[in-house]
LOFIVO-808425 format. One record per residue (C-alpha): residue in three letters; x, y, z. Coordinates in steps of 0.001 Angstrom, whole numbers, padded with zeros to 6 digits, always signed. Each point is the difference from the previous one (the first is absolute). Example, Ala and Ser with C-alpha at 12.3 -4.5 7.8 and 13.67 -1.06 7.14 Angstrom:
<sevos>
ALA+012300-004500+007800SER+001370+003440-000660
</sevos>
This chain:
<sevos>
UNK+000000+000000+000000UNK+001063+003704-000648UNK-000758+002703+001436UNK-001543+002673-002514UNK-000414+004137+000504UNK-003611+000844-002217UNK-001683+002852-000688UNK-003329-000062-000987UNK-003182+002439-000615UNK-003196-000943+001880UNK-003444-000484-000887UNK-000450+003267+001277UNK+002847+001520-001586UNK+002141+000582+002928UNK+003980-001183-000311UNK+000632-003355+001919UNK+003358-000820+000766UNK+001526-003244+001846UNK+001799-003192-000076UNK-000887-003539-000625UNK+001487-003392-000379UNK-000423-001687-003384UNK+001441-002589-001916UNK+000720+002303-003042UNK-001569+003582-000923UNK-002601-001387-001842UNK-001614-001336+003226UNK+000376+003243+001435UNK-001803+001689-003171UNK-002301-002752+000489UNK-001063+000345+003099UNK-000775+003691-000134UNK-001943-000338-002518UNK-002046-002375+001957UNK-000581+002978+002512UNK-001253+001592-002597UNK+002845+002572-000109UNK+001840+001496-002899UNK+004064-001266+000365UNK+002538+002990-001153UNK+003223-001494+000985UNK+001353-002770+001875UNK+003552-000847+000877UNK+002155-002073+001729UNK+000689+001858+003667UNK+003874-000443+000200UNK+000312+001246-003826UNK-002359+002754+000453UNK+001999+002871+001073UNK+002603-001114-002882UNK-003150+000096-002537UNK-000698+003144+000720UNK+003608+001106-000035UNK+000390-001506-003606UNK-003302+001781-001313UNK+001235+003389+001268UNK+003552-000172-001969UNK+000151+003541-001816UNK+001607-001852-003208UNK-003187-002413-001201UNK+000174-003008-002685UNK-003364+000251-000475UNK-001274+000215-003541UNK-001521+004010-000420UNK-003136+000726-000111UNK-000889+000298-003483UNK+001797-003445-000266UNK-002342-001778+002077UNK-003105+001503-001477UNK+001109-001355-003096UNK+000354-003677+001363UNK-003343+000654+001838UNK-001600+000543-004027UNK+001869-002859-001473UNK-000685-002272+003019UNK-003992+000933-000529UNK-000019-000393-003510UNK+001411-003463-000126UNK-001999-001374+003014UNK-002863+000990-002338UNK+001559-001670-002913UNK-000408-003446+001940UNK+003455-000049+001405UNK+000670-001824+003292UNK+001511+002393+002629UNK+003244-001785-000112UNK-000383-000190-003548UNK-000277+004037-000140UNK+002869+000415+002343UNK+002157-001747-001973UNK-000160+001457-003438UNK-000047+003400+002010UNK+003049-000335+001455UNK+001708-001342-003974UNK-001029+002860-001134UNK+000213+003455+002164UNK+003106+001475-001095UNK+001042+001025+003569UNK+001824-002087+001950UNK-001238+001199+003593UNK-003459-000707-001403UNK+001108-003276-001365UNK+001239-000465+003898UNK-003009+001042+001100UNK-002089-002499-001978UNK+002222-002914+000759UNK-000045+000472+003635UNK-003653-000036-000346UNK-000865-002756-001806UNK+002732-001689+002284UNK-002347+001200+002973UNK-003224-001696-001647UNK+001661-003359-000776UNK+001224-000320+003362UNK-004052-000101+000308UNK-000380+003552+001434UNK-003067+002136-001635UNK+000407+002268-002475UNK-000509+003255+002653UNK+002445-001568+002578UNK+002820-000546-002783UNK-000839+004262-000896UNK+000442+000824+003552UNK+003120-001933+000375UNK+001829+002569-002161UNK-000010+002697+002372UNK-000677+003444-001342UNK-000653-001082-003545UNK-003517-000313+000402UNK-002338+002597+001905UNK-002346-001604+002553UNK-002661+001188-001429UNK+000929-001984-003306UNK+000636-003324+002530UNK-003800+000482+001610UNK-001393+000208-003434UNK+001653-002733-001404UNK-001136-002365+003117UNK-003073+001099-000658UNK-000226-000980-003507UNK+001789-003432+000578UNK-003025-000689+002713UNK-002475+000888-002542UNK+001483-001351-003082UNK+000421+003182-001945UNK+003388+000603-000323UNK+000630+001114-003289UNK-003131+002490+000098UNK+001638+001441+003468UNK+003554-000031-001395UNK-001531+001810-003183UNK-001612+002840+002459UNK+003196+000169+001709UNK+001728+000332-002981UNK-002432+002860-001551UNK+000184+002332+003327UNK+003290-000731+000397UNK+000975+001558-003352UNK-002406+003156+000474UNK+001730+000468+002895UNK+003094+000402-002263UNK-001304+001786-002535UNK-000565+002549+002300UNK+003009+000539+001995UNK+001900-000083-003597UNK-002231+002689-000806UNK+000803+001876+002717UNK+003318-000664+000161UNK+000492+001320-003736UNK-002055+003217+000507UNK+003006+000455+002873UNK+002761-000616-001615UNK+000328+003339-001907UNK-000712+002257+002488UNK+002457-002342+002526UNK+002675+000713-002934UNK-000503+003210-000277UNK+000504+001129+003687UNK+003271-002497+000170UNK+001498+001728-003411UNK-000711+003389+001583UNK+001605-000676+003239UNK+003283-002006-001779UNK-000272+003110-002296UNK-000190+002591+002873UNK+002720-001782+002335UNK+002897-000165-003027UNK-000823+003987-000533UNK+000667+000301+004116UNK+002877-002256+000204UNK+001741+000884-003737UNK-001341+003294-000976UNK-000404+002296+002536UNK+003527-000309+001998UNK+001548+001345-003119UNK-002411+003137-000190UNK+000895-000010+003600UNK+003990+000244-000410UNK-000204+002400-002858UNK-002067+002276+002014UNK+002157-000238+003338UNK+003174+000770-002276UNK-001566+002973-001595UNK-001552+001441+003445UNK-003403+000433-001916UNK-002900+000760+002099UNK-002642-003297-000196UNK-003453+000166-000438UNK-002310-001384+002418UNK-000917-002640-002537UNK+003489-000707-000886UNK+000887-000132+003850UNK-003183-002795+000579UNK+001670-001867-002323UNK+003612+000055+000547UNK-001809-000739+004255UNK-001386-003029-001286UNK+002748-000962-001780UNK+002394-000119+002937UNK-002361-001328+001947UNK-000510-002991-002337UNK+003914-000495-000866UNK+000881+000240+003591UNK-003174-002223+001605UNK-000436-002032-002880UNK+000830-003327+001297UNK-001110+000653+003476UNK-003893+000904-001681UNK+000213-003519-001567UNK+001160-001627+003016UNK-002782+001594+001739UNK-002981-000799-002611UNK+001381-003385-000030UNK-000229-001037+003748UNK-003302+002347+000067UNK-001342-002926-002791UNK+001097-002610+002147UNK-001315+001102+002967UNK-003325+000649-001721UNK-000087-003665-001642UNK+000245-001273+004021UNK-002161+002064+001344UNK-002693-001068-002547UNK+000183-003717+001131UNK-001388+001734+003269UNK-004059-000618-000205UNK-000614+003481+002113UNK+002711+002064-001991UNK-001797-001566-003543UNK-003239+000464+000777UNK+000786+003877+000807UNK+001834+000018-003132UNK-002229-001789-002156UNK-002754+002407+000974UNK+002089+003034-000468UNK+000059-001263-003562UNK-003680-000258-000230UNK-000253+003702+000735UNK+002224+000880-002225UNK-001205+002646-002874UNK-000042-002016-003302UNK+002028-002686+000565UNK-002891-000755+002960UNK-002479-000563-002355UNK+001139-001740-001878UNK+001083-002221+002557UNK-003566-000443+000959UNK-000798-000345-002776UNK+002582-003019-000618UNK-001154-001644+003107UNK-003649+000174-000286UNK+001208-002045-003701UNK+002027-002869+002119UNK-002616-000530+002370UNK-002608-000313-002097UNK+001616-002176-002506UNK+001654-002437+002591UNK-003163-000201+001750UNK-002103-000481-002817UNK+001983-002706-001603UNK+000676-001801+003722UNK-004204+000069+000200UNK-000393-001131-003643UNK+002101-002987+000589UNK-001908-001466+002648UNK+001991+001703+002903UNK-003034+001069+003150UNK+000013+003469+000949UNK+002347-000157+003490UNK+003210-001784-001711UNK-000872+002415-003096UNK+000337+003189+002497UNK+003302-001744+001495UNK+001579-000539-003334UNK-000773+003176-001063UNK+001537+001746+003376UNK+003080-002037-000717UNK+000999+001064-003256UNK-000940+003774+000167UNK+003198+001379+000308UNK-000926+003109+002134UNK-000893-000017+003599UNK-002814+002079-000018UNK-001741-001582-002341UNK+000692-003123+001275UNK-001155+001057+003582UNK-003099+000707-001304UNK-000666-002857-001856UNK+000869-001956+003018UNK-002715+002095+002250UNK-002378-000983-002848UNK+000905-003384+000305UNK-000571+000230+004106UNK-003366+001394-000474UNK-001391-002555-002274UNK+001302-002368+002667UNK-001910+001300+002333UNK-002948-000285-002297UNK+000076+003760-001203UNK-000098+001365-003053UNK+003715+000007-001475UNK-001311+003240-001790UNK+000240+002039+002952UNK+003331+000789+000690UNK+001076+000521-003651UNK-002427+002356+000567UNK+001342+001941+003174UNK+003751-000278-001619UNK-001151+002014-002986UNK+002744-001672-001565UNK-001282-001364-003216UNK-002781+002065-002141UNK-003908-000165+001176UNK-000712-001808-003260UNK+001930-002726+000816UNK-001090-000087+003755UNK-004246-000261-001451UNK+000458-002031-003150UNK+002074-002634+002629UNK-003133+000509+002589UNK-002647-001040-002964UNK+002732-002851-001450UNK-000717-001403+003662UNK-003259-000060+000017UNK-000805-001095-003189UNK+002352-002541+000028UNK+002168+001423-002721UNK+002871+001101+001773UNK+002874-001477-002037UNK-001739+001683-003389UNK-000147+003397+001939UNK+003413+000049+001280UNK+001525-001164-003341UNK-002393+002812-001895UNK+001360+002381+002557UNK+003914-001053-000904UNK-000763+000503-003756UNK-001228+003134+000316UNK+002299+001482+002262UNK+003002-001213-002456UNK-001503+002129-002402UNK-000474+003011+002235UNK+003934-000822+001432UNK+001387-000230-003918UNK-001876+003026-000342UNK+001517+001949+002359UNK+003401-001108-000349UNK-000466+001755-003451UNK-001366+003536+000984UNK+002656-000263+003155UNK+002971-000367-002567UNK-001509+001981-002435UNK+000258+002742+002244UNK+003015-000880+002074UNK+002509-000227-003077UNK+000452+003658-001243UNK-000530+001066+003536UNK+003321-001878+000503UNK+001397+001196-003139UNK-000870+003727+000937UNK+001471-000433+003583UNK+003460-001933-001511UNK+000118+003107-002234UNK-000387+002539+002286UNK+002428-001324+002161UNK+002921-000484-001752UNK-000767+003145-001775UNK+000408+001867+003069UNK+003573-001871+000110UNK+000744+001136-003540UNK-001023+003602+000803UNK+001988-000071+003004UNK+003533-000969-001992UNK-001116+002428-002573UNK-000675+002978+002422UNK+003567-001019+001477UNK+001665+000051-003359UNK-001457+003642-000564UNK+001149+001177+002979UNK+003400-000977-001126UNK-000193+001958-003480UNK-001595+003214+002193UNK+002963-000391+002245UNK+002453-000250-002730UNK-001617+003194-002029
</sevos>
């Protein structure tokens, strides 16, 4: 017998954690299931802290994300085709064209023959596979609908995508922009200036005060150059630890959400995520409580995860979960009603998949106009800026020919 560490969601939807002797983690899954509880995770207790270690390394071999969503599609489609599971696996992992996929695959399908179902041998890789993808894919294996759930999967998975490549693409000029200003404004500082500076010490002309700004700055930068870096760089570290803290990232995550712009858009990004992953956890047979959990899990902001989880703890209580989306104000009233009716009428996977539709359309949408907008602002701050350092060496080199009339 060995003694296992589980974690598992209740009928309720409250987190159960504990230990149990088993003769293999199948019997564990096994007999939490017979509880009628939802298993998340169960290992081995003397190879749990070194689990968890492992999972945690900064420099993953996991497959990325785009990657997996593309075995996810291929998987579906030959499942439908008539192919075994096994089968599937193995002409995957011939043909992926990445060998940390190929891994991936192998140690899979290595999982499953050691007679180990499909969602253990996916949660035996660690971080590769969200557990919200795991908790799906149990559920389909129960109800014999794999390849339709591994199709859904595969379909949000890759709006999810679409949309952060969006995003990401609207960025990248205006990102590029700022960093070829500021490479372009700290070689005038370092290069530039100093010799404007030395011609007008050994002259003895008088400096203007927007020649004197810059030749300040310049010393400045050329004398605390490295110490600035130094500083930003230990300020970046400190700021990546103090984010693992849950009270220090929930302050900071809601800072963000009150943000001007960038707020609302966040919002607007989260209302998306938990509407989608809730939707497509209900569609696939998931019940409500484990839905909530899931969703809590994988929000990736504190806030927003807090109040999903006081959502979750008032349908436990036999409340409507409606209520304190509600008092957060956190998500738009539409969404907050048109989840209120989906309850009620039963359709609560339609509305919440309706609601992440439309909401990718509004976020797209305002990417656009943001950008739109944001770009030759940019380009008309850059401008002005170094401008006013151009003016400044040009006001100095006057000076000079004055002096020398």
């Amino acid at each position: 017998m060995t003694l296992y560490h589980y974690t598992a969601i209740g009928q309720n939807g409250a987190k159960i954690e504990g230990e149990m002797e088993a003769l293999g983690r199948k019997t564990v899954f096994d007999q939490l299931h017979d509880q009628g509880h939802l298993p998340v995770d169960v290992t081995e207790a003397g190879n749990r802290g070194q689990q968890i270690a492992g999972q945690g390394s900064f420099f993953s071999r996991a497959p990325s994300a785009a990657q997996i969503t593309l075995f996810t599609r291929e998987l579906a489609m030959l499942l439908k085709a008539g192919q075994s599971l096994d089968q599937a696996l193995g002409l995957l992992a011939s043909d992926t064209g990445s060998a940390k996929l190929n891994k991936l695959i192998g140690q899979v399908r290595a999982k499953i023959n050691e007679g180990r179902s499909f969602h253990e041998a996916l949660e035996a890789q660690g971080r590769a596979f969200e557990q919200v993808y795991i908790s799906m894919v149990q559920v389909a294996e129960a109800s014999g609908t794999l390849d339709t759930v591994l199709e859904r999967i595969a379909d949000a998975r890759e709006r999810d995508q679409k949309l952060r490549s969006k995003a990401l693409s609207a960025m990248l000029y205006p990102a590029l922009l700022v960093a070829t200003a500021i490479g372009a404004v700290i070689v005038m500082l370092i290069f530039v200036v100093p010799k404007f500076k030395d011609m007008l010490v050994n002259t003895g002309a008088q400096s203007a005060d927007t020649s004197l700004i810059a030749i300040t700055a310049s010393d400045w930068l050329i004398e605390n150059g490295m110490t600035f870096l130094v500083v930003l760089l230990v300020a970046l570290i400190a700021l990546t630890l103090l984010l693992r803290q849950r009270g220090f990232r929930q302050n900071f995550d809601g800072i963000l959400l009150k943000l001007p712009l960038a707020g609302h858009l966040l919002r607007l990004n989260l209302t998306i995520h938990f509407c989608r992953t809730l939707g497509t956890l209900l569609e696939n047979g998931v019940d409500l409580p484990a839905a909530l959990s899931l969703t809590q899990n994988v929000m990736g902001n504190k806030v927003a995860a807090k109040v999903i989880g006081d959502a979750q703890e008032a349908l436990r209580k036999g409340q409507n979960f409606t209520k304190p989306l509600i008092a957060a104000n956190l998500f738009p009233p539409v969404v907050v009603n048109l989840l209120k009716v989906g309850e009620e009428t039963g359709g609560l996977s339609a509305s919440t998949l309706y609601l992440a539709r439309m909401f990718e359309d509004k976020l797209e949408l305002a990417i656009q106009r943001l950008f739109t907008i944001l770009e030759p602002a940019i380009i008309i701050l850059v401008s002005l800026f170094v401008a006013g350092i151009i003016i400044s060496i040009i006001g100095a080199v006057i000076s000079v020919n004055d002096l020398a009339l």
